[in-house]
N, CA, C and O atoms as a GROMACS GRO file, in nm:
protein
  476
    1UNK      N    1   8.708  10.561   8.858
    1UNK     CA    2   8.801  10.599   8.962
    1UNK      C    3   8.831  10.474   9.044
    1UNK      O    4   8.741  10.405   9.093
    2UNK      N    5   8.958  10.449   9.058
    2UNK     CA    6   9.000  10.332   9.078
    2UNK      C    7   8.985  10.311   9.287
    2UNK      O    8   8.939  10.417   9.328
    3UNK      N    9   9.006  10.227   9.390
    3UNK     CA   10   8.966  10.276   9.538
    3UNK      C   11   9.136  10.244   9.602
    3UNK      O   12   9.178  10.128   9.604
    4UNK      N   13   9.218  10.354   9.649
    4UNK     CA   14   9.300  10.258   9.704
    4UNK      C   15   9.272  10.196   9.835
    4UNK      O   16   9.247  10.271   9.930
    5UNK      N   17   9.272  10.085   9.851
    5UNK     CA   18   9.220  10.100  10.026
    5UNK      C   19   9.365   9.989  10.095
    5UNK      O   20   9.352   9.965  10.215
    6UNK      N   21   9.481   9.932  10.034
    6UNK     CA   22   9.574   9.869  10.110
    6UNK      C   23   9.727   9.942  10.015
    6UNK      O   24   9.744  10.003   9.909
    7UNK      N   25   9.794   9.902  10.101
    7UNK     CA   26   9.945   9.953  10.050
    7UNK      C   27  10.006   9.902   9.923
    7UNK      O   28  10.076   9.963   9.842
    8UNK      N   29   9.955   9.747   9.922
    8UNK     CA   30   9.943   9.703   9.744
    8UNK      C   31   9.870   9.789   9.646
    8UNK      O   32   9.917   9.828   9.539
    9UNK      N   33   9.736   9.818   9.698
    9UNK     CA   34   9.705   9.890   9.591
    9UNK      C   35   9.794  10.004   9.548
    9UNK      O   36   9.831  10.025   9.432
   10UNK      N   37   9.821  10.070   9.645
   10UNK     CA   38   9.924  10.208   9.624
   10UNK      C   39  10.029  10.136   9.552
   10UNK      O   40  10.025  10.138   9.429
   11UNK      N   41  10.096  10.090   9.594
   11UNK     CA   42  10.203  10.039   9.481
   11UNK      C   43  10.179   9.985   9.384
   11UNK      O   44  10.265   9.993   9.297
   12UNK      N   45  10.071   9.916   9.358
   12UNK     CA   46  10.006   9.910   9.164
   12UNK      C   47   9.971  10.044   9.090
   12UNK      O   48   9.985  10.079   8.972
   13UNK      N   49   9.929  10.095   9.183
   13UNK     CA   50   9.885  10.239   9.106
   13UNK      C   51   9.980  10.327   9.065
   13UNK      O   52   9.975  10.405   8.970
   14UNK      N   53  10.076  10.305   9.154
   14UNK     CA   54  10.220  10.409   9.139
   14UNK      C   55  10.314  10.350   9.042
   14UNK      O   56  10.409  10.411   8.993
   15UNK      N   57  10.281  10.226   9.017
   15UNK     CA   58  10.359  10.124   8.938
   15UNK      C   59  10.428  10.221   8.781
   15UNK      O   60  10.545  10.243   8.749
   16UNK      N   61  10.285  10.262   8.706
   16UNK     CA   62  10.247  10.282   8.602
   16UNK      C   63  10.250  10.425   8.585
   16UNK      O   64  10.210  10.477   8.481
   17UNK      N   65  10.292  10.488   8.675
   17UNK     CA   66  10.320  10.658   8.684
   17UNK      C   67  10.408  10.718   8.521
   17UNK      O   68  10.394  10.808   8.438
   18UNK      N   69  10.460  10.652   8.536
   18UNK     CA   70  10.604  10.688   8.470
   18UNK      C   71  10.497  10.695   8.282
   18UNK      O   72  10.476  10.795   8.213
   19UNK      N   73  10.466  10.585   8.262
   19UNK     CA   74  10.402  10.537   8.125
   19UNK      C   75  10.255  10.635   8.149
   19UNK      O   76  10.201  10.675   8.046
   20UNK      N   77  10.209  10.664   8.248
   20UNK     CA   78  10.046  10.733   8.226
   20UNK      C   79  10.065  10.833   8.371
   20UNK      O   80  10.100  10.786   8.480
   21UNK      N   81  10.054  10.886   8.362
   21UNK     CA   82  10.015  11.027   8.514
   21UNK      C   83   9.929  10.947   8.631
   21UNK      O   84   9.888  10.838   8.591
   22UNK      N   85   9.902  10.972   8.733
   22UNK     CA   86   9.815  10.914   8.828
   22UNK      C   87   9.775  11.016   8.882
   22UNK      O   88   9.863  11.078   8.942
   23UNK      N   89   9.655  11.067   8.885
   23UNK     CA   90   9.610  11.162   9.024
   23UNK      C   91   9.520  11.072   9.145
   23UNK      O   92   9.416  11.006   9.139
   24UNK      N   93   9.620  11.106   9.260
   24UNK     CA   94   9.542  11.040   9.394
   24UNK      C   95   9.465  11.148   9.411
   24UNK      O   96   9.502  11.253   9.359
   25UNK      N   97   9.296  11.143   9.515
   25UNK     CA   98   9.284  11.162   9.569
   25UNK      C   99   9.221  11.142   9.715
   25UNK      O  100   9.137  11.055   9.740
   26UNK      N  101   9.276  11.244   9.820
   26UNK     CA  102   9.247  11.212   9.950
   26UNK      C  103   9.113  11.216   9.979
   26UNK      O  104   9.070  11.331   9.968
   27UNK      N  105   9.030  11.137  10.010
   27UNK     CA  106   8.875  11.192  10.068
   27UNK      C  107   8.820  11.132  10.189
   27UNK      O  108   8.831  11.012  10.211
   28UNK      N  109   8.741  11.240  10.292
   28UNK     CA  110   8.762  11.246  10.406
   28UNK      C  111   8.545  11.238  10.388
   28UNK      O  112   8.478  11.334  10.350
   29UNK      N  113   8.500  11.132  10.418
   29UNK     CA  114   8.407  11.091  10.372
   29UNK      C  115   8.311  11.116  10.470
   29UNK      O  116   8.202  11.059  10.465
   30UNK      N  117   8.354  11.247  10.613
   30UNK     CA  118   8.255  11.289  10.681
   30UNK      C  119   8.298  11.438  10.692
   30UNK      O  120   8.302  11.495  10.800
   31UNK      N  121   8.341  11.519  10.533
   31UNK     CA  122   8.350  11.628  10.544
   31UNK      C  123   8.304  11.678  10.373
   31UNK      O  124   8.317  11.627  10.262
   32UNK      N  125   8.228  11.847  10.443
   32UNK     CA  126   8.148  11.873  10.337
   32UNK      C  127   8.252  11.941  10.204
   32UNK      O  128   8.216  11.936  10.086
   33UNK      N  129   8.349  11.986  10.238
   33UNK     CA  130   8.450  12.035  10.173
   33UNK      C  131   8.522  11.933  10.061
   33UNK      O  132   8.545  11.958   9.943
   34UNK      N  133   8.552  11.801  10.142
   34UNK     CA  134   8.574  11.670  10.057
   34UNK      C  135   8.475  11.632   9.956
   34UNK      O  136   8.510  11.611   9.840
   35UNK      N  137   8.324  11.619  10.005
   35UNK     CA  138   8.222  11.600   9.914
   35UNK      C  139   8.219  11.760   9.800
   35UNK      O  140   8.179  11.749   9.684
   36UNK      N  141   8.246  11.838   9.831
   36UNK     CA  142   8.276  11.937   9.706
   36UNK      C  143   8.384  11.903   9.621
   36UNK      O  144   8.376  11.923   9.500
   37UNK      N  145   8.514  11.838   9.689
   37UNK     CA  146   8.621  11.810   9.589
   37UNK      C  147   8.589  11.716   9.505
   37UNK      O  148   8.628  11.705   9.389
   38UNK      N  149   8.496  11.628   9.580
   38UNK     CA  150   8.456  11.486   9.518
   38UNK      C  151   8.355  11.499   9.371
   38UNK      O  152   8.347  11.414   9.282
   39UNK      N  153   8.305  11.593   9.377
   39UNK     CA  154   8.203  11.685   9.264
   39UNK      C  155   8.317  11.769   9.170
   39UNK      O  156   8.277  11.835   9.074
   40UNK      N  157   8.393  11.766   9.188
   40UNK     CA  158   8.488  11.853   9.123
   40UNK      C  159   8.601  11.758   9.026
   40UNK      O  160   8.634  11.784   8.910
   41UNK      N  161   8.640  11.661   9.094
   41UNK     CA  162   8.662  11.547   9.000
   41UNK      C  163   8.614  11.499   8.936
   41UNK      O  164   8.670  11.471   8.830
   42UNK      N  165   8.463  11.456   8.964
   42UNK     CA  166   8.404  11.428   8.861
   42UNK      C  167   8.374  11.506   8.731
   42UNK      O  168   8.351  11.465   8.616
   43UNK      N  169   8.379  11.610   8.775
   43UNK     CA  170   8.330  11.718   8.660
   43UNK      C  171   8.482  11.761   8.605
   43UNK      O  172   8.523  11.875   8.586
   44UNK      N  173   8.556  11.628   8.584
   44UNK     CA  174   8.702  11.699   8.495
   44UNK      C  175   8.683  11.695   8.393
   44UNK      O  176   8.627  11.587   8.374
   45UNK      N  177   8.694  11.759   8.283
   45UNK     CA  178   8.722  11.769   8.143
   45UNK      C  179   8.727  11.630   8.070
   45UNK      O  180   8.838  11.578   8.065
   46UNK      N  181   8.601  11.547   7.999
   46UNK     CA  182   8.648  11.424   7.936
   46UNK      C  183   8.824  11.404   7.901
   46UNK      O  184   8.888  11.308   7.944
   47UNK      N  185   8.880  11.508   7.820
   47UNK     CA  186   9.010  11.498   7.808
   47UNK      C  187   9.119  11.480   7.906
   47UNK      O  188   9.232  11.435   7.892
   48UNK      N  189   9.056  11.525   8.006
   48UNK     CA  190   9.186  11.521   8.089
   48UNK      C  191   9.165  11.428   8.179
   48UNK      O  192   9.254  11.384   8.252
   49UNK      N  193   9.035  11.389   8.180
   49UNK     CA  194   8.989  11.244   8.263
   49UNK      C  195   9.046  11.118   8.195
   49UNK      O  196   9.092  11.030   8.267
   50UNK      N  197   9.048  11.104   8.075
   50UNK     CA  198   9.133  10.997   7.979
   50UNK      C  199   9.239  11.003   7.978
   50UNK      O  200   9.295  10.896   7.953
   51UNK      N  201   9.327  11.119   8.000
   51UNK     CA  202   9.476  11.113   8.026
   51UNK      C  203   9.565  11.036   8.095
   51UNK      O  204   9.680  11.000   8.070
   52UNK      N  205   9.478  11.015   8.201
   52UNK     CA  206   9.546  11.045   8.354
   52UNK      C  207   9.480  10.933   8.412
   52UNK      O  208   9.363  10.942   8.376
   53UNK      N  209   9.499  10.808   8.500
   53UNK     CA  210   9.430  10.723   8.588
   53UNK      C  211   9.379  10.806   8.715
   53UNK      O  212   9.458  10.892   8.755
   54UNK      N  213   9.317  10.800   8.749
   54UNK     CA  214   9.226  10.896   8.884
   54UNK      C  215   9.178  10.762   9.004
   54UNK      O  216   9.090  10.679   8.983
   55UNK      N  217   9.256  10.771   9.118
   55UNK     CA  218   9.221  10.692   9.191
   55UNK      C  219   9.180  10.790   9.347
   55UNK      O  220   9.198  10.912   9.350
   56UNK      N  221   9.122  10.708   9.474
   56UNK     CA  222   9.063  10.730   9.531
   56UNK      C  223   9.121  10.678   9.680
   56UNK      O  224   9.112  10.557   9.701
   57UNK      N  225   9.182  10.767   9.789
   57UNK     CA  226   9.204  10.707   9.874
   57UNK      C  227   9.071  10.763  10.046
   57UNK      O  228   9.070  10.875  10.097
   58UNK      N  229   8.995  10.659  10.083
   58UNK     CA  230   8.903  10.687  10.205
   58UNK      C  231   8.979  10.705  10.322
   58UNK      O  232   9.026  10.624  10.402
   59UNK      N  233   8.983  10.860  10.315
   59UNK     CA  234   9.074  10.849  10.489
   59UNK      C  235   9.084  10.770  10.550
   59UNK      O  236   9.192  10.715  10.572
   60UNK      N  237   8.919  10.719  10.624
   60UNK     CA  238   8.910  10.704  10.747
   60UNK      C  239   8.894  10.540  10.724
   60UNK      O  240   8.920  10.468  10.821
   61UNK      N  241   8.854  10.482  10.607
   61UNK     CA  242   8.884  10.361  10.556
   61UNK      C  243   9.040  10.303  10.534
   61UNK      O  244   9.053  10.189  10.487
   62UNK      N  245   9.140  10.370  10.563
   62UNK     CA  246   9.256  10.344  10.476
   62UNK      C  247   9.364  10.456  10.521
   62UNK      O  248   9.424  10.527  10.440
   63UNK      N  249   9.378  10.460  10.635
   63UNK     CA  250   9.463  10.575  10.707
   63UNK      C  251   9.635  10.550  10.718
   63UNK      O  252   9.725  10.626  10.755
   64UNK      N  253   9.635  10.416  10.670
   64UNK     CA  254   9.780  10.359  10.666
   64UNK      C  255   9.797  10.389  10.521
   64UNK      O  256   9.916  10.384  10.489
   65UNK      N  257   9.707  10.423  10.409
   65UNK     CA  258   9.764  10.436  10.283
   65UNK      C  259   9.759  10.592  10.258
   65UNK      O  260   9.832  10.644  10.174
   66UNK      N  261   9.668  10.664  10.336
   66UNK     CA  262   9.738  10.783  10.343
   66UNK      C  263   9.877  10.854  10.428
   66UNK      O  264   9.948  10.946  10.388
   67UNK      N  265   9.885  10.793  10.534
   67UNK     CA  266  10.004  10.796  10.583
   67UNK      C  267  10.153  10.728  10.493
   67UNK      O  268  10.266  10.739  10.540
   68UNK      N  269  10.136  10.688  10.417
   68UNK     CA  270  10.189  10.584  10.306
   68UNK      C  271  10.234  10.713  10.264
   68UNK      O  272  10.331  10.779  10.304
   69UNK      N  273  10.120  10.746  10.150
   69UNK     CA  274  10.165  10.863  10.038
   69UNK      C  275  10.240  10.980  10.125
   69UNK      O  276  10.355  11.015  10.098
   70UNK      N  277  10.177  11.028  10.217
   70UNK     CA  278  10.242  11.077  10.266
   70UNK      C  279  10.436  11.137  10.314
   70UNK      O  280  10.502  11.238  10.291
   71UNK      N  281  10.463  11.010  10.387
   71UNK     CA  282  10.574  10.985  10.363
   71UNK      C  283  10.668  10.968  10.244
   71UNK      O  284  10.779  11.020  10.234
   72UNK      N  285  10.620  10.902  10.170
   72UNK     CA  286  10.665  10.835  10.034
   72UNK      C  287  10.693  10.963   9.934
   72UNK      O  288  10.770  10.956   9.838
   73UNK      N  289  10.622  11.076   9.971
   73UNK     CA  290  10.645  11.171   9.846
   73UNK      C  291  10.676  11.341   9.942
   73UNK      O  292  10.708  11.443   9.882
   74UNK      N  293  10.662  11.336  10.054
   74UNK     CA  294  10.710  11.443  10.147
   74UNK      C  295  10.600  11.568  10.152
   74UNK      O  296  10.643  11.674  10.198
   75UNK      N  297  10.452  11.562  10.105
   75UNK     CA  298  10.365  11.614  10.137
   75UNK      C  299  10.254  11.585  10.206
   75UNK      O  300  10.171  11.497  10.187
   76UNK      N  301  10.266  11.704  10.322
   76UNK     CA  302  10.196  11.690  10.427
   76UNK      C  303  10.074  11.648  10.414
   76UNK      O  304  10.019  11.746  10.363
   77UNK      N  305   9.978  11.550  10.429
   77UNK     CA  306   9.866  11.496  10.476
   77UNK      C  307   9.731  11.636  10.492
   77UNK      O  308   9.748  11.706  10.592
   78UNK      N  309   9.658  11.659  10.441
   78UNK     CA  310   9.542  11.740  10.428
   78UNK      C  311   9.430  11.687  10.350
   78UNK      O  312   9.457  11.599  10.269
   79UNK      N  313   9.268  11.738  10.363
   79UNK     CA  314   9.200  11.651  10.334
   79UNK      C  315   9.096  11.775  10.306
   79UNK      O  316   9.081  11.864  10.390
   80UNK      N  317   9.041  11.772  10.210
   80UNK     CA  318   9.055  11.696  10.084
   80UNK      C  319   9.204  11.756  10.014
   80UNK      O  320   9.262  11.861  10.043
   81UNK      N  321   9.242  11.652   9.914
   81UNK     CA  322   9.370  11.649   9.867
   81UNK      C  323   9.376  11.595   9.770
   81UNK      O  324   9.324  11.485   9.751
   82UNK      N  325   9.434  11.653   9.694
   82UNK     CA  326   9.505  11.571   9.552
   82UNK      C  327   9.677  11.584   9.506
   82UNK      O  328   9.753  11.678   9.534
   83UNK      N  329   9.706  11.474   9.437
   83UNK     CA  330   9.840  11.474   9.450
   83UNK      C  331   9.869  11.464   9.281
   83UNK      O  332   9.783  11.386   9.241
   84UNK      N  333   9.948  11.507   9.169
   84UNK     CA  334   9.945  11.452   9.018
   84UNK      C  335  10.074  11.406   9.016
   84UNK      O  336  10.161  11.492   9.033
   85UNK      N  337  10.114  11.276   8.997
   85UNK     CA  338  10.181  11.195   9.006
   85UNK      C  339  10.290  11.149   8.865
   85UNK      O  340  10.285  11.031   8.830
   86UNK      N  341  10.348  11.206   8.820
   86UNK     CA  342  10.444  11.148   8.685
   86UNK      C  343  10.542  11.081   8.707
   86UNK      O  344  10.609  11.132   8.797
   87UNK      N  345  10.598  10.960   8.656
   87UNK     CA  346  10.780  10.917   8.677
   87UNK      C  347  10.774  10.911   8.828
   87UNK      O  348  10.873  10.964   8.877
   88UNK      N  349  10.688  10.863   8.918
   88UNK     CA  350  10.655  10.832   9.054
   88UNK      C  351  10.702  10.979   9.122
   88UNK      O  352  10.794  10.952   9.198
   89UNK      N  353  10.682  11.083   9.123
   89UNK     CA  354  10.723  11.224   9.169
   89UNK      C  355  10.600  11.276   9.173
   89UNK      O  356  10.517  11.245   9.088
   90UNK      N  357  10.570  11.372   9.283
   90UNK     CA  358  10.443  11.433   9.293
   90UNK      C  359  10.523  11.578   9.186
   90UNK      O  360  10.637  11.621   9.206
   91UNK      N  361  10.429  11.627   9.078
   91UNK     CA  362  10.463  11.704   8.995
   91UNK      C  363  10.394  11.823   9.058
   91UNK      O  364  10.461  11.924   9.080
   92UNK      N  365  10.282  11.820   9.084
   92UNK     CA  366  10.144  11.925   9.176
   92UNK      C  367  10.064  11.885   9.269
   92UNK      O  368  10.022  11.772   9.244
   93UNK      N  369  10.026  11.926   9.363
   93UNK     CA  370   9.949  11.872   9.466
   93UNK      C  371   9.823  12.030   9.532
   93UNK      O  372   9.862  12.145   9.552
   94UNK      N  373   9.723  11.994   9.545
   94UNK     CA  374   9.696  12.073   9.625
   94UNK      C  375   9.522  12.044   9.730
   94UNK      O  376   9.453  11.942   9.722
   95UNK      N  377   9.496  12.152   9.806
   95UNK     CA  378   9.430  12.067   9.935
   95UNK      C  379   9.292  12.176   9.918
   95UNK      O  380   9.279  12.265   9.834
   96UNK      N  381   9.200  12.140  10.023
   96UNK     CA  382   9.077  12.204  10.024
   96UNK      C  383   9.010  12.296   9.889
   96UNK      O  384   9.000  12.242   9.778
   97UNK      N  385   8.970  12.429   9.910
   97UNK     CA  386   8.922  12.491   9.802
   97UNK      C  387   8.954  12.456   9.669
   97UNK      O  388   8.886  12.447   9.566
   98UNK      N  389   9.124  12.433   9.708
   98UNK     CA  390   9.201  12.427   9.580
   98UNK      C  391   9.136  12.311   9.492
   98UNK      O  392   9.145  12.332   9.371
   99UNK      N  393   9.075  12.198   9.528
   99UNK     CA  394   9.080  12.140   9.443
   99UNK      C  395   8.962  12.121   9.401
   99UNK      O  396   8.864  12.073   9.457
  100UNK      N  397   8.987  12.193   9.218
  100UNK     CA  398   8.892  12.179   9.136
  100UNK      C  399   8.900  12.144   9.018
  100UNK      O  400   9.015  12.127   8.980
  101UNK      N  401   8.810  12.125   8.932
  101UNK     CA  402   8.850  12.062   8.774
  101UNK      C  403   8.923  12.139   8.750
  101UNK      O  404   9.032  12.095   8.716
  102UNK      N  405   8.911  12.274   8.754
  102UNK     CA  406   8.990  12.401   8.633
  102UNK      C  407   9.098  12.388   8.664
  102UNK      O  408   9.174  12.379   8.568
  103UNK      N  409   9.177  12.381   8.830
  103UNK     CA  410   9.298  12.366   8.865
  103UNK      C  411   9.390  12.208   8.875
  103UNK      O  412   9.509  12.183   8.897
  104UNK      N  413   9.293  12.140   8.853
  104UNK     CA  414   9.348  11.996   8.788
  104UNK      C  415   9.412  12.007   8.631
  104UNK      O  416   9.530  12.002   8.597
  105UNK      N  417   9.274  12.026   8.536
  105UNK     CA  418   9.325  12.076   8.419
  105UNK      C  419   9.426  12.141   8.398
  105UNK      O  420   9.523  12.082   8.350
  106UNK      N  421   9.434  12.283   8.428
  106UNK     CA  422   9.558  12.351   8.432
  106UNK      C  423   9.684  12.314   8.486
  106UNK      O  424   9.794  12.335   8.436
  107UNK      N  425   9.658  12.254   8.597
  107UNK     CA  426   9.797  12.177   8.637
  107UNK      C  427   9.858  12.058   8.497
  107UNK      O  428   9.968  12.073   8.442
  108UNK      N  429   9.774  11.964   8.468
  108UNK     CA  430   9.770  11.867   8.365
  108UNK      C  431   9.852  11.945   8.251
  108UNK      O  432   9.960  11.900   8.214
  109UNK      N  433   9.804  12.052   8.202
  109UNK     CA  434   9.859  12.107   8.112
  109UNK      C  435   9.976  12.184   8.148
  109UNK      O  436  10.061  12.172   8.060
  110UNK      N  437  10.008  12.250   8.234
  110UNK     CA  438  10.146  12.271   8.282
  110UNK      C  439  10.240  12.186   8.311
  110UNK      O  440  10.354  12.220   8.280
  111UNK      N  441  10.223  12.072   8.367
  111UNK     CA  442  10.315  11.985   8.441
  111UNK      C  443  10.311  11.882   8.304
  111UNK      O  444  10.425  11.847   8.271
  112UNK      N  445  10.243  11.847   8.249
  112UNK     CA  446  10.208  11.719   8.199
  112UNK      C  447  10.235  11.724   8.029
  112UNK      O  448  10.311  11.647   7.969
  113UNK      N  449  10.170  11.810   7.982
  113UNK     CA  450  10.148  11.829   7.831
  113UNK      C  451  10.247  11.921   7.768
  113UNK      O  452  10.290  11.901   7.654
  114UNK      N  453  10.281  12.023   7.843
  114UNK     CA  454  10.382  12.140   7.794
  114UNK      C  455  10.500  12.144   7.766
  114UNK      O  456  10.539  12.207   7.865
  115UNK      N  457  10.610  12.120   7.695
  115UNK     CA  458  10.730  12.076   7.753
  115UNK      C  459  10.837  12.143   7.776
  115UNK      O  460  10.869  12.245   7.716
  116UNK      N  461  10.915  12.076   7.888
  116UNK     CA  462  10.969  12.124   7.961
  116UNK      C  463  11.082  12.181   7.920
  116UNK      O  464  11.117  12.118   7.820
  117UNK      N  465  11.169  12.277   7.946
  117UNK     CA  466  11.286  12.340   7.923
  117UNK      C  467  11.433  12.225   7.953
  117UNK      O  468  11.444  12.156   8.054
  118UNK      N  469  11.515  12.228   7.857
  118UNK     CA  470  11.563  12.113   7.854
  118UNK      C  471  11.668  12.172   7.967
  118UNK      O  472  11.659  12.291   7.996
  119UNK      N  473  11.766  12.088   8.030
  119UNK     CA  474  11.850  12.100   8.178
  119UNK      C  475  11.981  12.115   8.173
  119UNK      O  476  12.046  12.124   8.277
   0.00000   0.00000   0.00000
């Protein structure tokens, strides 16, 4: 899991969206809810952990790069948080309970693997 901690990093990471998926996530490193999300990433599916680059943003370390994403993709700031990132577009995002392997996975495979209805 890669750390973002400056606004360069965010823009290397986002660089490569388009060619590989990115999932950010937010972690708030004096909350017990975050340390559950943080257990929950880890425990993603080997497969879907190889898919996808998985990076790491420290709130309270790095509050200008969450305010960053923030803006940059038009979802509101919550913690713990994850964002799944394709073609630089947040495709799924979601915050507290929500985020767990099964609903990472499943997102991955909805948004990511399935394809889409043509336009």
């Amino acid at each position: 899991m890669g750390v973002l901690a400056t606004l360069g990093d965010l823009d290397s990471a986002l660089a490569g969206s388009a060619a590989r998926p990115v999932l950010i996530f937010k972690h708030s490193t004096t909350c017990g809810t975050s340390a559950m999300a943080a257990e929950e990433i880890a425990d993603l599916p080997a497969d879907s952990a190889q898919a996808i680059d998985v990076f790491v943003v420290r709130i309270q370390a790095a509050r200008e790069v969450s305010r960053a994403i923030e803006q940059r993709f038009g979802v509101r700031h919550e913690s713990p948080q994850v964002l799944l990132i394709s073609g630089d577009r947040v495709v799924w995002h979601a915050s507290h309970f929500r985020v767990t392997a099964r609903s990472i996975a499943a997102a991955m495979r909805q948004h990511l693997f399935e394809p889409q209805p043509a336009t």
